[in-house]
GUNU-526780 format. One record per residue (C-alpha): x, z, y; residue in three letters. Coordinates in steps of 0.02 Angstrom, whole numbers. Last residue first. Layout:
GUNU-526780
+--------+--------+--------+------+
|   east |     up |  north | type |
+--------+--------+--------+------+
|      X |      Z |      Y |  ALA |
...
+--------+--------+--------+------+
This chain:
GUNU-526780
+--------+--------+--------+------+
|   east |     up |  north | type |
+--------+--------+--------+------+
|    697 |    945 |    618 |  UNK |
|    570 |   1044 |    491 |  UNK |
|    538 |   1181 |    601 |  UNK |
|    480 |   1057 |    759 |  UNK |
|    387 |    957 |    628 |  UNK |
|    304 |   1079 |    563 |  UNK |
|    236 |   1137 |    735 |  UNK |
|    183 |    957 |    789 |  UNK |
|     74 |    918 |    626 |  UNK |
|    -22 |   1088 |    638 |  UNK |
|    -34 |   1059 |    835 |  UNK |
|    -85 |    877 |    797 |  UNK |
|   -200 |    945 |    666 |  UNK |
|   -298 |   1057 |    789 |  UNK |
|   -327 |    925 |    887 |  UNK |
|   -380 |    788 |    796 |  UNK |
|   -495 |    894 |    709 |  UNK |
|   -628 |    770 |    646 |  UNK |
|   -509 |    599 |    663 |  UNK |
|   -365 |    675 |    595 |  UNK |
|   -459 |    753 |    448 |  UNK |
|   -558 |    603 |    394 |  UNK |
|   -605 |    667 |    207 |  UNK |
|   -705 |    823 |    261 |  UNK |
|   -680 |    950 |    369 |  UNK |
|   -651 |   1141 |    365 |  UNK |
|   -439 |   1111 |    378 |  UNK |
|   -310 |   1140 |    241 |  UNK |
|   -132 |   1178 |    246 |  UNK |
|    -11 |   1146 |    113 |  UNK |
|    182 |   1161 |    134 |  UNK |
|    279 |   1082 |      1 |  UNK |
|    414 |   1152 |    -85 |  UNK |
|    333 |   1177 |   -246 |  UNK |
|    329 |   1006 |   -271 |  UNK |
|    261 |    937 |   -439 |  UNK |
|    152 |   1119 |   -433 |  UNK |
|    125 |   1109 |   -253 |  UNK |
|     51 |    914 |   -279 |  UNK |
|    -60 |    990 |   -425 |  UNK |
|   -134 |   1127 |   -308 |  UNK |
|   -179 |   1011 |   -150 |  UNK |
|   -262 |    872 |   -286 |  UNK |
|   -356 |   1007 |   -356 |  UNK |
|   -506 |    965 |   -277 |  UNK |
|   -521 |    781 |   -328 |  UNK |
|   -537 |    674 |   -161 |  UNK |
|   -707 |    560 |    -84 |  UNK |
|   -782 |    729 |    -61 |  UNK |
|   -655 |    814 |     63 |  UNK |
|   -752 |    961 |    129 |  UNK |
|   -595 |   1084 |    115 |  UNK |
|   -483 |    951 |    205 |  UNK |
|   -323 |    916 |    192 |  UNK |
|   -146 |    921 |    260 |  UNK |
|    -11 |    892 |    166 |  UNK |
|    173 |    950 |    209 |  UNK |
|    337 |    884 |    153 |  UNK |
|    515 |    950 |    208 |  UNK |
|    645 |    812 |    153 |  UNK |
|    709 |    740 |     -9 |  UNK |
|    562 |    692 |   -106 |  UNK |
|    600 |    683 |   -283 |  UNK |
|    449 |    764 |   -358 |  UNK |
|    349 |    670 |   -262 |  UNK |
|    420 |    498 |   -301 |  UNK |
|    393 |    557 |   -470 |  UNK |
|    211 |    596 |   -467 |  UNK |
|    175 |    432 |   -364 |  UNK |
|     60 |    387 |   -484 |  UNK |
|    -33 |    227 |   -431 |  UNK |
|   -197 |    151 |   -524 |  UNK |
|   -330 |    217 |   -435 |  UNK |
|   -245 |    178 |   -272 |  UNK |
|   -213 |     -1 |   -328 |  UNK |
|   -396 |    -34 |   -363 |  UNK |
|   -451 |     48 |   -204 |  UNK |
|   -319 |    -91 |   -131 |  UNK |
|   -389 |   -224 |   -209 |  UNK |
|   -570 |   -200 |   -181 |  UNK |
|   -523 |   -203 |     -4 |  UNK |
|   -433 |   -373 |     16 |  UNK |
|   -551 |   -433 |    -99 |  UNK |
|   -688 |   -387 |     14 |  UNK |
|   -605 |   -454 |    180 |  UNK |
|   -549 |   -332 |    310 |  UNK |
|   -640 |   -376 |    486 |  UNK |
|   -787 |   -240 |    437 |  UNK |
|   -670 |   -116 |    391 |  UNK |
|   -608 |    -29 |    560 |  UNK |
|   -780 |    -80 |    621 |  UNK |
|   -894 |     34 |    498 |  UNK |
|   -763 |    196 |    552 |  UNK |
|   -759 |    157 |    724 |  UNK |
|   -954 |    173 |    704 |  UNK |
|   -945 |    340 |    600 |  UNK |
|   -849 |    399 |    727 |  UNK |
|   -969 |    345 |    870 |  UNK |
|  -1119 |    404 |    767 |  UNK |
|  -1049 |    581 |    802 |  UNK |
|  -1002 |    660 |    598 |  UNK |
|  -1121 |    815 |    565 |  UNK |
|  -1152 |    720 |    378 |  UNK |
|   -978 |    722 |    349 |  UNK |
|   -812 |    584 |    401 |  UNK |
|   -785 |    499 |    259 |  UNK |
|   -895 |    535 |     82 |  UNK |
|  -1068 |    568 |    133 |  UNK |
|  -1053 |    516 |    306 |  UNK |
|   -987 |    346 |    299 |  UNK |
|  -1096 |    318 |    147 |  UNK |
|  -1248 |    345 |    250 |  UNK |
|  -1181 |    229 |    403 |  UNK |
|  -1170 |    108 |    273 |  UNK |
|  -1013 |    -23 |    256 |  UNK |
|  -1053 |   -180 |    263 |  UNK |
|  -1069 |   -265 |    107 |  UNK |
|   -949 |   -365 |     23 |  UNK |
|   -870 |   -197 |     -5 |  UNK |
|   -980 |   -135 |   -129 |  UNK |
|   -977 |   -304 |   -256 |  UNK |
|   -783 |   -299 |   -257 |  UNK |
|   -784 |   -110 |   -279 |  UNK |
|   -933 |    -93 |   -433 |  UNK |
|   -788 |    -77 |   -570 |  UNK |
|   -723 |     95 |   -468 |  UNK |
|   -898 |    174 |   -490 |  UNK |
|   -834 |    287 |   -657 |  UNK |
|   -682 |    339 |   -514 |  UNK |
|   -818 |    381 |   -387 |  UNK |
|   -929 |    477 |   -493 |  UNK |
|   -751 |    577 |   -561 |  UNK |
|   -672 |    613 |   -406 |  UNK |
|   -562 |    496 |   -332 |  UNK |
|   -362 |    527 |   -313 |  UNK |
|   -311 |    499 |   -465 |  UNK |
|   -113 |    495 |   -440 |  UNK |
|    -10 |    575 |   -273 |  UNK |
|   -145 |    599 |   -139 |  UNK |
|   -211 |    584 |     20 |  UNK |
|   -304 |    677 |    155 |  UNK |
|   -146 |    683 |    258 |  UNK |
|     46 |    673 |    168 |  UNK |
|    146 |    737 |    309 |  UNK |
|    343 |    696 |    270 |  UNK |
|    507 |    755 |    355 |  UNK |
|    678 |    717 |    420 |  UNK |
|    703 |    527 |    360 |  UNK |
|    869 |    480 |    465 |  UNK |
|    935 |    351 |    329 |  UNK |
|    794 |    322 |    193 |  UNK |
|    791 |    403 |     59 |  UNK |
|    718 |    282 |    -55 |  UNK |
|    597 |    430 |   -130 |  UNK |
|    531 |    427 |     57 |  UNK |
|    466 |    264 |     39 |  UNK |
|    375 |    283 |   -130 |  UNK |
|    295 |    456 |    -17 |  UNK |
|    251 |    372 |    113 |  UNK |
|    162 |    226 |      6 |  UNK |
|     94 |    349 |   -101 |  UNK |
|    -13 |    444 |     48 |  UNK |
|    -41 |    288 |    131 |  UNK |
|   -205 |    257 |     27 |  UNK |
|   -255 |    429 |    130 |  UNK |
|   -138 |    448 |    281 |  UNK |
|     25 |    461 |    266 |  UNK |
|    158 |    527 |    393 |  UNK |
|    322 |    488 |    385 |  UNK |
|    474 |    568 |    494 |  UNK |
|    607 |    524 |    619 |  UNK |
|    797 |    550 |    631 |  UNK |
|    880 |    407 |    723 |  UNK |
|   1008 |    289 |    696 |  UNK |
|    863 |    150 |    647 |  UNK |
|    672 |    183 |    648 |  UNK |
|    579 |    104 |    494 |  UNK |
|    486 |    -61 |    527 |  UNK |
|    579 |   -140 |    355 |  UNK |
|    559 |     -4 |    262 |  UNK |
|    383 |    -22 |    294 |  UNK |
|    359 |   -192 |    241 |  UNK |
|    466 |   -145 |    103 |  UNK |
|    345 |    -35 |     46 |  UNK |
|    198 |   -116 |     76 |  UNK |
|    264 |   -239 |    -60 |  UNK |
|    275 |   -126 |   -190 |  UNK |
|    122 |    -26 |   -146 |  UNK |
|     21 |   -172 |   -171 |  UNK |
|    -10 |   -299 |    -45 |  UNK |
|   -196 |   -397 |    -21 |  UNK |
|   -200 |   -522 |    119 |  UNK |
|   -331 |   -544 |    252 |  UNK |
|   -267 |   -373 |    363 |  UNK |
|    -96 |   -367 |    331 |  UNK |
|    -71 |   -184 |    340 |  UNK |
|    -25 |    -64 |    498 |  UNK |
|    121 |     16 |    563 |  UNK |
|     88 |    159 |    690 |  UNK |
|    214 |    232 |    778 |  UNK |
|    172 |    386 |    845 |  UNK |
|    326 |    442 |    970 |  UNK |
|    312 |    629 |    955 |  UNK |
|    328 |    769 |   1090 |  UNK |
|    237 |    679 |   1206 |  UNK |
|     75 |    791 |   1203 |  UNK |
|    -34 |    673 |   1095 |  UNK |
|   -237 |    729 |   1086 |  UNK |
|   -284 |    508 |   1106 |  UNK |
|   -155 |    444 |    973 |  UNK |
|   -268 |    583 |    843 |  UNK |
|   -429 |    492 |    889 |  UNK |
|   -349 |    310 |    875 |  UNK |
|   -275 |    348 |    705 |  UNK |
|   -426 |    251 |    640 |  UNK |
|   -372 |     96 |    703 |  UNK |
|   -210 |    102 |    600 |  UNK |
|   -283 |    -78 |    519 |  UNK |
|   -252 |    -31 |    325 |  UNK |
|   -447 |    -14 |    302 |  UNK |
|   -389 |     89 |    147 |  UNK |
|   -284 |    216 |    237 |  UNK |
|   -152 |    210 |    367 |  UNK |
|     23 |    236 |    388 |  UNK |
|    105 |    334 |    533 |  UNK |
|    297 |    330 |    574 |  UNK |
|    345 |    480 |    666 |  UNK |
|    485 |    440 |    804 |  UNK |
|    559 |    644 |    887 |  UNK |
|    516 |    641 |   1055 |  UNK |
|    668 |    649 |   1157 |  UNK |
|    798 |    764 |   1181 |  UNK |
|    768 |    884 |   1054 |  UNK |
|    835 |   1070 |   1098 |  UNK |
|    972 |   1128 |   1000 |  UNK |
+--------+--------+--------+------+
């Protein structure tokens, strides 16, 4: 049966927490999803724990919709998901992860975080590990101002509680369709983060874009069509 109206998709950001970022992938929407976006206190730290009731609490009600998780939101969708919520349909796990997500330099750098992000954030650093060194200087700008307004503890805290999270279980028990999308120039992710997720889940459906770490905001496009068409088969 045909869907009457556009089927409620629940979108949680990444580290910045604001939902900013999805602004790129909002913009390419055809109406068949409502994007909901439900972003983090911005001047007080919450871990997973607590972002996940915040999120439960903001869920649709006596309707299907799905999660999608971007980044840091990755284990927060997925934590939510293992709930089983009423009406859940589907998940999209994008750019994210389950357990270590940072390569090895950037793991060994994790003690430097408070220190880093009382900084702002360089247009260099932007590039090298975000959005590539091809990125427009306007993405690489809404990247800098998404984080500028989020205090450094604030920050530090939450890279400290994504190095720390395994959602490995929550995976495994996810009840609904689950793709991830990723990028093949991610270098702020391991590599075999795609490869370890399919072998917790072997249901899930992995599809990977040429970009780097900001997929939605590199090839909004062609990732709302990829996002769009699962959806469609998965509800």
């Amino acid at each position: 049966m045909a869907r009457t109206k556009p089927l409620p998709v629940v979108l949680l950001p990444g580290l910045d927490g604001s939902a900013d970022l999805f602004a790129r992938f909002l913009a390419v929407a055809t109406g068949a999803l409502d994007l909901r976006r439900v972003p983090y206190p911005r001047h007080r730290f919450l871990g997973y724990a607590e972002l996940e009731e915040l999120v439960r609490s903001q869920l649709p009600r006596g309707e299907p919709f799905a999660i999608l998780g971007e980044s840091f939101g990755g284990p927060l969708a997925l934590r939510v998901a293992a709930r089983r919520p009423e009406g859940l349909a589907a998940v999209i796990l994008v750019a994210t992860f389950h357990r270590r997500p940072a390569n090895a330099v950037i793991a060994r750098a994790a003690p430097l975080a408070p220190a880093f992000f009382r900084l702002p954030l360089p247009p260099h650093v932007v590039r090298l590990l975000l959005a590539g060194g091809d990125a427009p200087r306007d993405l690489v700008e809404e990247v800098r101002e998404a984080v500028r307004p989020v205090p450094a503890r604030v920050m530090a805290a939450r890279a400290h509680e994504a190095l720390a999270v395994d959602a490995s279980d929550e995976l495994r028990r996810c009840p609904v369709p689950l793709l991830f999308l990723g990028g093949k120039r991610d270098r702020l992710l391991r590599s075999t983060i795609p490869a370890e997720i399919r072998a917790i889940q072997p249901r899930v459906e992995v599809r990977l874009l040429d970009t780097p770490h900001l997929v939605l905001q590199r090839r909004p496009e062609e990732a709302m069509g990829i996002v769009e068409e699962f959806l469609a088969r998965a509800t």
